[in-house]
C-alpha positions, 0 to 999 in steps of 0.5 A: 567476422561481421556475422559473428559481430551481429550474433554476438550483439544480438546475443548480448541484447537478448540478455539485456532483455530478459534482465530487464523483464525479470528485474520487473517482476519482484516475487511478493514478500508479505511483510512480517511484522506490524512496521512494514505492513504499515508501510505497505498499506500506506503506500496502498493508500498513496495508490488508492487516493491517486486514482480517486483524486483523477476519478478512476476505479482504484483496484483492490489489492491483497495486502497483509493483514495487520491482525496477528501481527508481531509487535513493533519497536513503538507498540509493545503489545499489539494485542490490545490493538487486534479488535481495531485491525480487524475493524480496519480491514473491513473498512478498506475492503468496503471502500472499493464496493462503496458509492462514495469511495473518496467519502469512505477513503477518508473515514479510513484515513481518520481511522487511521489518524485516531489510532496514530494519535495514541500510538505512533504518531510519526505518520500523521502529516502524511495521513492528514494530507490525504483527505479529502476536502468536503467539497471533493466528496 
């Protein structure tokens, strides 16, 4: 009985084990329109700033690129906006290659911020608390 009692425990904890390593490791799902691959490069954003704000090497991520994209619910036709995205990406791609990438963060961040100013504003605050100060550059 007591072995029974100890393979089953050590059954069940195996399970718990797998769940839990599985349960880590989500299968990517690009993002499918232009609303969520915002909200994903913001959070890249968050992540980037984070590791320059404690003098790391932030790792460049593949993200979903903005261009091409579906409309949105505040942009009726992104096509006007296609020219700006591609610009965007080559912007981010540089700051991880640049001698100054917290420098090269917040050009991307006011690009960013220009934008958002004609088009959507409602991230603005978040996006103006991430650059940084001149005497951090």
């Amino acid at each position: 009985m007591k072995r029974l009692l100890i393979v089953s425990v050590a059954i069940l904890l195996g399970f718990a084990g797998i769940t839990l390593f599985l349960s880590d490791r989500e299968e990517y799902v690009p993002p499918d329109n232009l609303r969520e691959a915002m909200q994903e490069r913001m959070t890249d954003m968050l992540r980037v700033h984070e590791a320059l704000s404690n003098d790391e090497v932030p790792e460049q991520r593949q993200l979903t690129a903005f261009a091409g994209l579906p409309n949105s619910i505040h942009v009726s036709d992104v096509s006007e906006y296609q020219d700006f995205f591609v610009i965007f990406e080559n912007m981010y791609g540089d700051m991880f290659t640049s001698e100054n990438p917290k420098q090269k963060f917040n050009i991307v961040i006011q690009s960013c911020i220009a934008c958002h100013q004609n088009v959507c504003p409602g991230p603005l605050r978040s996006m103006n608390r991430l650059i940084f100060p001149a005497t951090e550059l």
